[in-house]
C-alpha positions in Angstrom: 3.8 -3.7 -10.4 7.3 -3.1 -8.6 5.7 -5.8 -5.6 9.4 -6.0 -4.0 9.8 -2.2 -4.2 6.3 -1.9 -2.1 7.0 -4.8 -0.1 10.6 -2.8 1.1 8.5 0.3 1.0 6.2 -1.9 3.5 8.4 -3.4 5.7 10.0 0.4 6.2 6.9 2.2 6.9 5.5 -1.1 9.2 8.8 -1.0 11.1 8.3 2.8 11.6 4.6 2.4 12.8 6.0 0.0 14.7 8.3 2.1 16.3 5.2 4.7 16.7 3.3 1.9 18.5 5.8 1.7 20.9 6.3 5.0 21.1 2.9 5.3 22.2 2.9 2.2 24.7 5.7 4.0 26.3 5.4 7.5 27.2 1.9 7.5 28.4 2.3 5.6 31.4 5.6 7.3 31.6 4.2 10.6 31.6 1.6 9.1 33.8 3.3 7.6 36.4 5.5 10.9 36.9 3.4 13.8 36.2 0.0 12.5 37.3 -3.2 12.4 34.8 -3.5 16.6 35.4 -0.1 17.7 34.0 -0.2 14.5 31.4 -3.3 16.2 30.3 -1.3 19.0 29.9 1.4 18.3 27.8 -0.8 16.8 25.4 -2.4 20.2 25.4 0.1 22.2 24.8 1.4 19.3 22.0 -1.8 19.4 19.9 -1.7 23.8 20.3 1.6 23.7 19.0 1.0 21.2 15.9 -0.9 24.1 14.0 2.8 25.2 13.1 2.8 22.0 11.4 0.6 23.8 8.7 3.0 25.9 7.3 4.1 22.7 5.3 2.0 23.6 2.7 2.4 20.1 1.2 5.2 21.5 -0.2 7.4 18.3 0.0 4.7 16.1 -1.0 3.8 18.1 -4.0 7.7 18.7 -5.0 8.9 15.5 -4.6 5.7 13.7 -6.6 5.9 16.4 -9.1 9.9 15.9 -9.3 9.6 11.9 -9.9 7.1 12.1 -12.8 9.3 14.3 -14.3 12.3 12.2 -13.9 10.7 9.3 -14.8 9.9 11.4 -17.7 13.2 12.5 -18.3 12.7 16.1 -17.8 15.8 17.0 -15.8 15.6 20.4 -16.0 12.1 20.5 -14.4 13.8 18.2 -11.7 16.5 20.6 -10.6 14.3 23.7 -10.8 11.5 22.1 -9.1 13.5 20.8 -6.4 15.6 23.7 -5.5 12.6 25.9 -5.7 10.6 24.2 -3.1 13.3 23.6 -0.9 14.1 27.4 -1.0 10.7 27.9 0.0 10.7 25.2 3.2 13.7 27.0 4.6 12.0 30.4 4.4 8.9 29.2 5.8 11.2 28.1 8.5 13.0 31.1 9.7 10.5 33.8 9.3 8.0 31.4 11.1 10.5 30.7 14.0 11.1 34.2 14.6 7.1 35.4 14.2 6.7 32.0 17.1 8.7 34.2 19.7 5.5 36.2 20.4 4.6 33.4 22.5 7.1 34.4 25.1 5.2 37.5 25.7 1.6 35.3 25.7 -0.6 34.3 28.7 -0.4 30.7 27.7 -1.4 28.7 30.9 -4.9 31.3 31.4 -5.1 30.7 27.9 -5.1 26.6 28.0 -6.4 26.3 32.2 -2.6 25.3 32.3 -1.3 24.4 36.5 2.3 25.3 35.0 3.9 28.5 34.9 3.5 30.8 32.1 7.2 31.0 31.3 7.4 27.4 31.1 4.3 27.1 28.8 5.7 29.4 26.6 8.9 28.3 26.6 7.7 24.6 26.2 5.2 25.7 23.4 7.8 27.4 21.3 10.1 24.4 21.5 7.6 22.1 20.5 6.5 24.4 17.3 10.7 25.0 16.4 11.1 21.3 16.5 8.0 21.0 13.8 9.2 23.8 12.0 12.9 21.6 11.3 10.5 18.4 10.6 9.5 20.6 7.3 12.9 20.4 6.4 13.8 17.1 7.8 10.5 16.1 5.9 11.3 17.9 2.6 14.9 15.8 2.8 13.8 12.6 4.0 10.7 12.6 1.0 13.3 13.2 -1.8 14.7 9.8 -1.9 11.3 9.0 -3.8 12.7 10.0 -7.0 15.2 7.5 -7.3 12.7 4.7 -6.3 14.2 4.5 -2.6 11.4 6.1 -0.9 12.2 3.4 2.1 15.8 4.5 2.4 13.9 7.8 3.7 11.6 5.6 6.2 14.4 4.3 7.4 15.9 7.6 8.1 12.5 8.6 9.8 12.6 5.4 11.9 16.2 7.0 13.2 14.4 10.0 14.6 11.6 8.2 15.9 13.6 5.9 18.1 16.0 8.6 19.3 13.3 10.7 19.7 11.9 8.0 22.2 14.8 7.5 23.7 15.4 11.1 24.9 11.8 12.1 25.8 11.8 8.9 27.5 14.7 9.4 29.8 14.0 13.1 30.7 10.8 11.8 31.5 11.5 9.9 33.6 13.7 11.9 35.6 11.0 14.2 36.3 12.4 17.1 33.5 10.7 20.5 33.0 8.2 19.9 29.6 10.7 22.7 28.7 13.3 20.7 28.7 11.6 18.2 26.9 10.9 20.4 24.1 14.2 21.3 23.8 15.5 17.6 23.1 13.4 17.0 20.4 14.0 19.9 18.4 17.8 19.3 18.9 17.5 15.7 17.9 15.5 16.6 14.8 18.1 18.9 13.9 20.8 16.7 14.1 19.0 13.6 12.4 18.1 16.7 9.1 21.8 17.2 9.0 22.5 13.8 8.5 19.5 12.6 5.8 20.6 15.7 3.6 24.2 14.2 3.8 23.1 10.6 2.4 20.4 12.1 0.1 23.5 13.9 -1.3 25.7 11.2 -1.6 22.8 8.8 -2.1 20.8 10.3 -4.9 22.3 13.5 -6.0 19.7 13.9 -8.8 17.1 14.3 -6.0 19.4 16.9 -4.0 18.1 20.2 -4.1 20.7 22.9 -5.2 19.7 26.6 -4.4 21.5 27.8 -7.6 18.7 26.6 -9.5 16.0 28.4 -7.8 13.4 30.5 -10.0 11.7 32.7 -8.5 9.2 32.9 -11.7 8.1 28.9 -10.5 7.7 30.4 -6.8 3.5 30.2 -7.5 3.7 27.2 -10.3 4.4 25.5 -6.6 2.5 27.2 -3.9 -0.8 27.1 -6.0 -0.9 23.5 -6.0 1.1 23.2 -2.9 -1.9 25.2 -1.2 -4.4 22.3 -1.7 -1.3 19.6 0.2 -1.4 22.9 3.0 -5.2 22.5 3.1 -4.6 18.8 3.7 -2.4 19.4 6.7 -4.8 21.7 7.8 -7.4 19.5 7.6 -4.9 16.8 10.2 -4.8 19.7 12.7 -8.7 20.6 12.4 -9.6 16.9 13.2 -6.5 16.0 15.7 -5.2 18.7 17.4 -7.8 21.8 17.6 -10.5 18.7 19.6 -8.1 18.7 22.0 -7.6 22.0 23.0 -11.1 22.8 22.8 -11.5 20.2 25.3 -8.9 21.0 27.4 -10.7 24.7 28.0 -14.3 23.4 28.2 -13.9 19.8 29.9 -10.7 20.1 31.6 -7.5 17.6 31.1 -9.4 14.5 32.7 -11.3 14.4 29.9 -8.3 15.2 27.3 -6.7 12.4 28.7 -9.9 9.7 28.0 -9.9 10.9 24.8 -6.3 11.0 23.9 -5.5 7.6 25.1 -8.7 6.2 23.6 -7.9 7.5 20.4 -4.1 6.0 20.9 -5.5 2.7 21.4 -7.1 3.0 18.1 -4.1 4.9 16.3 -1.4 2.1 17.7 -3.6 -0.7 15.8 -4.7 1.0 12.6 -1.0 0.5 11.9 -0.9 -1.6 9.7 -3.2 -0.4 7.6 -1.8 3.5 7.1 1.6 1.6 6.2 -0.4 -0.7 3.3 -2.0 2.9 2.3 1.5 4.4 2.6 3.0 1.7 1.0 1.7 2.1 -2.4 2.4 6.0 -2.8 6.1 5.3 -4.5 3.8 2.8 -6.9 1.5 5.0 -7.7 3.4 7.9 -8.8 6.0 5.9 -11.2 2.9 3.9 -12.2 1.2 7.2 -13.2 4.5 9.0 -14.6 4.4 5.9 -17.3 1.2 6.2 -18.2 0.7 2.5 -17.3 -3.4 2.9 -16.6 -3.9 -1.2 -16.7 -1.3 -1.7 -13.9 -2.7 1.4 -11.8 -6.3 0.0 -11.9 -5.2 -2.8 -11.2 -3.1 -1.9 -8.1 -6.0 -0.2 -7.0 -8.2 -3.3 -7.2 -5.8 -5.9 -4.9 -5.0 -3.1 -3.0 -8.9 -2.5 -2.3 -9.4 -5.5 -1.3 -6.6 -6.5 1.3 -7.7 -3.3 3.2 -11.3 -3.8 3.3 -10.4 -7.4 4.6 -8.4 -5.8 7.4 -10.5 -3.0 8.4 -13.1 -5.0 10.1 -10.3 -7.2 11.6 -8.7 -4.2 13.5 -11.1 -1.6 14.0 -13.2 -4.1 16.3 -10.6 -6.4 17.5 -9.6 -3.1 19.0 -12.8 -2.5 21.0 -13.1 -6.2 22.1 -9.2 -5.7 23.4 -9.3 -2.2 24.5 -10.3 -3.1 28.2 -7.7 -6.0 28.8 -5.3 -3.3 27.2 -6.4 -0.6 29.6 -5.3 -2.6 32.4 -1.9 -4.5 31.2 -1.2 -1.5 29.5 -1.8 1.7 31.9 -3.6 -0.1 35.0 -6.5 2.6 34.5 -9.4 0.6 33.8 -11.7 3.4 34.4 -10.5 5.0 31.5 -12.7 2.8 29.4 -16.3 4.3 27.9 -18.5 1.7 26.1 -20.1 4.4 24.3 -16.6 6.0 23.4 -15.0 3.4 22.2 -18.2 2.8 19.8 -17.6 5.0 18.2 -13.7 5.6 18.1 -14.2 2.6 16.6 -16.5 3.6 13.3 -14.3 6.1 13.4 -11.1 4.4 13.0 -12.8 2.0 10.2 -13.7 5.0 8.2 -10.3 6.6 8.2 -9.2 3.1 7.2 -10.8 2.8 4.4 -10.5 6.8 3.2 -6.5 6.7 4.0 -6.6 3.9 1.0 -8.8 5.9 -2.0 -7.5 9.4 -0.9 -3.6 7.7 -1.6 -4.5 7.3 -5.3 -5.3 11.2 -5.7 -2.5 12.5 -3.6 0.3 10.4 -4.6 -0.1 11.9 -8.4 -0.9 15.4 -7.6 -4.6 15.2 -8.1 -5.5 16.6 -4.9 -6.9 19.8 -5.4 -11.0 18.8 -4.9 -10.3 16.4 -2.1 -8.1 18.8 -0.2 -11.0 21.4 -0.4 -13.9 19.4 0.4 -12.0 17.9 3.3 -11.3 21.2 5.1 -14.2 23.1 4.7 -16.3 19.7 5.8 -13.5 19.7 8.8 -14.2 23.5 9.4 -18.0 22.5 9.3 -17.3 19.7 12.0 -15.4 22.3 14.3 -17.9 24.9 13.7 -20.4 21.9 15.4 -18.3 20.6 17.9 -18.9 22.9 20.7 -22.3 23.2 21.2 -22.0 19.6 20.9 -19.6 18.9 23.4 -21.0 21.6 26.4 -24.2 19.1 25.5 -22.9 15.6 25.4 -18.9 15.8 26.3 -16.5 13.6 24.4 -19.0 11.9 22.6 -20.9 15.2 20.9 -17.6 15.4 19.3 -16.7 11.5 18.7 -20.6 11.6 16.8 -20.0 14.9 14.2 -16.4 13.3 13.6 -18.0 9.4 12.4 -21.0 11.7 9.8 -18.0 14.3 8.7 -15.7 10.9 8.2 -18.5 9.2 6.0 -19.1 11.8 4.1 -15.9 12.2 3.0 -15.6 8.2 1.9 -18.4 9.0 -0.1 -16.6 11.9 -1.7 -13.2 10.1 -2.3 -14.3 7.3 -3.7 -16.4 9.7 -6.3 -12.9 11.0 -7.3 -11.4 8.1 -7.7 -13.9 6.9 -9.9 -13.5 10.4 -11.9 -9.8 9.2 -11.9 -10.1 5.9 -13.6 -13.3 6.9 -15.8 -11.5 7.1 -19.2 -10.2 3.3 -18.3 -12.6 1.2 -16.6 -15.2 1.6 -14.3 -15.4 1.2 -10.5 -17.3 -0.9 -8.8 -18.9 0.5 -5.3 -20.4 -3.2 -4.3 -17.5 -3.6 -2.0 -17.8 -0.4 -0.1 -21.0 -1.8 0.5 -20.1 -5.5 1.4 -17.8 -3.5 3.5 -20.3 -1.2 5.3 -22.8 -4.3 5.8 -20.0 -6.1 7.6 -18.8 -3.5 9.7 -22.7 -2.8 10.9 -23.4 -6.5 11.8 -20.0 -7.0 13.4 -20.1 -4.2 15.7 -23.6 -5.0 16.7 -22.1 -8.8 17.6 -18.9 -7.1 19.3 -21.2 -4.9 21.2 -22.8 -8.1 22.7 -19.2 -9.9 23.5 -17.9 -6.9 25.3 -20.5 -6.9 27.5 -20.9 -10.4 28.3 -17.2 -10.6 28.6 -16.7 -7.7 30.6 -16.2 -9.6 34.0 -14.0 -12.5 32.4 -10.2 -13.3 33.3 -8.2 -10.9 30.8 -6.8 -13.8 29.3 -10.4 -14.9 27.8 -11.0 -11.6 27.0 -7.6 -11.2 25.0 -8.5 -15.0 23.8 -12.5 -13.8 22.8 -10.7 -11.3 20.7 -8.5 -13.6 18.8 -11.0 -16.0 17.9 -13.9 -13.3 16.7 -10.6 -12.0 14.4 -10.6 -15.8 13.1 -14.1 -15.6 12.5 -14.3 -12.4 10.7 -10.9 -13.6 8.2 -12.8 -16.4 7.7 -15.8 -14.8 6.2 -14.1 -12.1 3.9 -11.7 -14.3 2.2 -14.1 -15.1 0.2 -16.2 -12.0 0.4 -13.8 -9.9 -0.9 -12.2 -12.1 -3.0 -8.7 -12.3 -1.5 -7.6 -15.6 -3.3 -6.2 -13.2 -6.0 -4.6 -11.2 -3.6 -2.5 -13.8 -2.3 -1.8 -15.7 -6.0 -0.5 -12.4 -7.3 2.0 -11.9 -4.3 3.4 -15.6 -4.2 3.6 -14.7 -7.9 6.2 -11.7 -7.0 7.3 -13.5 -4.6 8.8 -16.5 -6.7 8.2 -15.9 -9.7 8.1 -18.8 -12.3 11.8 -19.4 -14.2 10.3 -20.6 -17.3 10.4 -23.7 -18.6 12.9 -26.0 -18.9 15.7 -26.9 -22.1 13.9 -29.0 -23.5 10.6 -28.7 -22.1 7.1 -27.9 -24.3 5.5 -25.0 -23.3 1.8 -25.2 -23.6 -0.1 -22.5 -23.6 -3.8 -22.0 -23.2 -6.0 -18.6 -24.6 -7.7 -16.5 -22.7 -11.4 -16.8 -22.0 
C-alpha cells in the first residue's frame, strides 16, 4: 500500500474538513447574530432548494477520472485522452444549457413558494446565484478530480481547500455587513469561477496527461459515459434526497424555527464526523491504482485495517458528540434551547451509520462498481421521502430523524453485501465486526443517555471533561476489540520502514506459521 500517498491524501482532505468545520463554527452565529433565527432559517432554505442543481453532475467527474486512472495505470493512453475530453465536453454543456433553463426562476413565486419574509426578486435572484455557483463547482469539480491520474489526488484537495477558505472569507465579510443574500450569492459564484480558472491552469501545467483536450472528443463515447455516469448521478441524487429536499419540506410544513434545530443539530454532528469522511476519502486514490493493478491481496487487505480504524472511531465521535453537544450549544451559538434529547438520539445513530456506510460504499465507488449501490440507495431514499411527511405533520423533526436511522441501516446492510460480492473470488468477509460494532454502539448510547442527563446541570467544563474521559473509556475497550494493534504496527511500519541489515550482519529469518 502507497501509506505516504494516503497519509498526504489524508492530511489534504483533514485539513479541508477542517476548514469545513470552521466554516461551519463561523457563519451560523454570523448569520445569526445579523439576520435573526427567521431569515437564517431562510437562507438555509433557499441553500438546500438550490443544491438540486447539484444533480446535474451526473458523477460524471467521478466516473471519468476513476475510469481515466485505470486506464493509465494500464497504459491505455488513447482511452485516457478520449475519455477525458469527452466527459469534460459534457460538464461544460451541462453547464450552459442548465444556467440558461435556471433563469425561469426569475419569473417564479419563490418566497409563497418556500413561506419566504424576503422579497421575491431577491429570492430569485439569490436562488439562481446559488445554483450558477454549483453549476461552475461541476467544472471546478471535474478539474480539481483530474489530478487523480497522476497519483496527486491531494494536489486537487489542496486546490479545494483554496476555495473553501476564500469562500469563508467573502461570505463572512458580506455577512457581516448586513449584505442582501443576493449579494452573497453573487460572491460565491464569482469566487468559484476564479479559483476553476486557476486549478485548470496547474492541472495543465501540473499533469498534462490528465488535461482534457476537446479535440479529442467522440461523440460515439458520449453514452459509453453517461450510462455509467447515470448510476454516480443517482448517487448525487440520493445526497440531495437525504440533505436538502428534508429541509425544504420542513421549512413549508414546520416553519424556519424548526429548519434551524435541525440544521444546526445536524452541523454539530457533520463538523465531528470529520475525520472519519477524510479516512473514507482518503483511501479512494488507493483503491483505484490498487484495483487498476490487479493487486487483490493488497485491496483486501486495505479494506481490513481500514475497517477496523473506523469502526474504532465511530463509537468515539458519534457519542462524544451527544455528550458535548450541549456545552457546544452554549460556547458555541449561546442557544441552549436549541438542544432536543430526543433529537440528538437519534442524529446521533444516524451519524454512526453514515460512518460506517461512507467506509464500504468507498470500495465500490472508487473502481466504478457502483451501479447496484447507486440504485438501491435512491429508490430506498425516494421510499424515505415518500414517508417523511406524514411522518413529520405527526411527530415534527423527529418522524423524519426516525425513517432516516431504518433507511440508513438498511443500506449498511446492503453495502456491506456488495462488498462481500466484490471480494468473493479472493477471500471471504467477515460480518462479526459489524456486529461487535452494533453491540457497542447500542450499550454505549444507552450509558451516554444516562451521563447526559445526570450531567445536564453541571459546570460546562465537567461536562466537556465527562466527554473526554467516556472517549478514554470507549478507546480503551476497542483496541482490543477490534484488533487495532495491527493497525498501528503496519503504519509505524510505513512510517520508518526497516533499512535492512547491516554489512556484515546475519539475517535470520523465521517461516511462516
Amino acid at each position: 500500500m502507497g501509506t505516504p500517498r494516503i497519509i498526504k491524501t489524508g492530511a489534504s482532505l483533514l485539513s479541508g474538513q477542517g476548514i469545513q468545520v470552521v466554516t461551519q463554527l463561523v457563519l451560523p452565529p454570523l448569520f445569526l447574530h445579523h439576520y435573526g433565527t427567521k431569515n437564517y432559517g431562510e437562507w438555509v432554505a433557499l441553500s438546500a432548494a438550490a443544491n438540486y442543481l447539484g444533480t446535474l453532475n451526473f458523477g460524471l467527474h467521478n466516473f471519468a477520472n476513476n475510469h481515466v486512472t485505470i486506464a493509465y495505470n494500464r497504459g491505455d493512453m488513447d482511452e485516457v485522452n478520449v475519455i477525458q475530453a469527452t466527459a469534460f465536453a459534457i460538464v461544460l454543456c451541462l453547464a450552459v444549457v442548465a444556467s440558461l433553463l435556471a433563469s425561469v426562476l426569475f419569473f417564479l413565486p419563490i418566497s409563497s413558494w418556500l413561506h419566504l419574509t424576503i422579497s421575491s426578486s431577491e429570492a430569485s435572484a439569490a436562488m439562481y446565484l446559488l445554483g450558477l455557483q454549483i453549476l461552475i463547482r461541476l467544472i471546478f469539480g471535474f478539474l480539481q478530480t483530474a489530478f487523480l491520474v497522476i497519483g496527486e489526488y491531494h494536489r486537487g484537495s489542496n486546490w479545494q481547500n483554496v476555495l473553501q477558505i476564500l469562500t469563508l472569507a467573502g461570505t463572512g465579510a458580506l455577512t457581516f455587513l448586513h449584505s442582501s443574500f443576493a449579494w452573497i450569492a453573487a460572491s460565491q459564484a464569482l469566487t468559484t469561477a476564479l479559483i476553476s480558472v486557476l486549478v485548470g491552469v496547474d492541472l495543465y501545467r501540473k499533469a498534462p496527461v490528465a488535461f482534457p483536450r476537446l479535440k479529442y472528443t467522440a461523440r460515439n463515447r458520449v453514452m459509453d459515459i453517461l450510462k455509467p455516469s447515470g448510476y454516480y448521478g443517482m448517487l448525487f441524487s440520493a445526497s440531495f434526497l437525504v440533505y436538502q429536499l428534508p429541509v425544504v419540506i420542513m421549512q413549508r410544513m414546520l416553519g424556519p424555527t424548526a429548519v434551524v434545530v435541525f440544521s444546526i443539530t445536524r452541523t454539530i454532528y457533520s463538523m465531528s464526523r470529520q475525520a472519519l469522511t477524510s479516512i473514507s476519502s482518503a483511501l479512494g486514490p488507493e483503491i483505484t491504482e490498487l484495483y487498476g493493478k490487479s493487486n487483490w491481496k493488497g485491496l483486501f487487505r486495505l479494506y481490513d485495517l481500514s475497517e477496523r480504524a473506523v469502526f474504532a472511531l465511530v463509537p468515539i465521535v458519534s457519542l462524544s458528540t451527544f455528550l458535548a453537544t450541549p456545552a457546544l450549544l452554549i460556547i458555541w451559538l449561546r442557544k441552549p434551547e436549541l438542544f432536543q434529547l430526543d433529537v440528538c438520539i437519534l442524529m446521533t445513530l444516524i451519524s454512526a451509520a453514515a460512518g460506517i456506510k461512507e467506509h464500504k460504499y468507498q470500495f465500490q465507488i472508487s473502481i466504478n462498481h457502483h451501479a447496484e449501490m447507486a440504485r438501491f440507495l435512491f429508490f430506498t431514499y425516494v421510499g424515505m421521502i415518500a414517508c417523511m411527511v406524514p411522518l413529520v405533520e405527526r411527530f415534527g423533526i423527529r418522524g423524519f430523524l426516525g425513517i432516516w436511522l431504518l433507511t440508513e441501516a438498511i443500506q449498511i446492510l446492503y453495502t456491506v453485501k456488495l462488498n462481500q460480492n466484490l471480494f468473493s473470488h479472493f477471500s471471504a468477509l467477515e460480518i462479526q465486526p459489524l456486529i461487535k460494532l452494533g453491540a457497542l454502539l447500542a450499550g454505549g448510547m444507552l450509558i451516554a443517555w444516562q451521563i447526559a442527563v445526570h450531567v445536564d446541570n453541571w459546570a460546562i467544563v465537567l461536562q466537556l471533561a465527562a466527554t473526554v474521559a467516556f472517549a478514554l473509556v470507549l478507546a480503551a475497550i476497542e483496541y482490543p476489540l477490534f484488533g487495532l494493534n495491527a493497525v498501528r504496527e503496519i503504519f509505524i511500519a510505513r512510517l520508518h520502514p526497516d533499512p535492512g541489515p547491516i554489512t556484515g550482519e546475519t539475517t535470520h529469518l523465521t517461516p511462516a506459521a
